[in-house]
C-alpha positions, 0 to 999 in steps of 0.5 A, spaced: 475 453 517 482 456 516 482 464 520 486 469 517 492 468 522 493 461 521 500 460 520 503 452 517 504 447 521 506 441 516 513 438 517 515 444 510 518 450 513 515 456 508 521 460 508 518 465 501 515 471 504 507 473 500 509 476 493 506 482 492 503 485 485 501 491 483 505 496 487 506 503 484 512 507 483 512 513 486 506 518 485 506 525 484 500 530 484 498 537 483 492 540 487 488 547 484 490 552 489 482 554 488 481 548 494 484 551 499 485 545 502 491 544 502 489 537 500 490 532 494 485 526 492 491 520 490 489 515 486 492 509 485 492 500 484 492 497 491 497 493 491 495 485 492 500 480 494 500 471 494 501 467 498 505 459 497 502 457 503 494 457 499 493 462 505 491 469 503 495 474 506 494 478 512 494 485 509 495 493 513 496 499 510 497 506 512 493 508 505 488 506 500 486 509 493 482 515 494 484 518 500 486 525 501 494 527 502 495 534 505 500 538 501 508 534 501 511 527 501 507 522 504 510 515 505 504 509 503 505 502 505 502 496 505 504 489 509 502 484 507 504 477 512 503 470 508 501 464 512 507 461 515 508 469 518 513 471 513 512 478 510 512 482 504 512 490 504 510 495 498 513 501 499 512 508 494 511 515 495 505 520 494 507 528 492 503 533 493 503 540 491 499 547 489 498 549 482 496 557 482 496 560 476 496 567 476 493 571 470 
């Protein structure tokens, strides 16, 4: 059984990093002022990354699809570390703002 953090140790060096897929761009969202929350639910595809090594890499991630983000520009981030112990990242920006309709 091979544990997550097994790194290669036949006589090839990896020198590729995971490839990731699925990384957003940046993402913009407008919560109704009538939450008062000052928070805004963000949806997204969670990114995945593959690994030459056949290992599945060791993800973190500051954010998952579905969290809350308050009012402002959150950066989200995803690292992903492939079998030899490169790594790959996937960046993007979630923006929140109110929505007030005065009538």
């Amino acid at each position: 059984m091979l544990l997550p953090y097994h790194f290669n140790t036949d006589d090839t060096e990896d020198r590729t990093p995971p490839v990731v897929s699925y990384c957003p761009d940046d993402i913009n969202l407008t919560a109704p002022f009538a939450l008062a929350s000052s928070m805004a639910i963000s949806w997204f595809p969670e990114p995945i990354a593959f690994d030459n090594s056949g290992l599945v890499p060791v993800l973190t991630q500051t954010h998952a699809t579905g969290d809350l983000f308050e009012i402002g520009t959150t950066q989200v981030m995803y690292t992903f570390v492939g079998g030899s112990g490169k790594v790959a990242t996937c960046t993007f920006l979630v923006r929140s703002k109110i929505y007030c309709s005065i009538k």
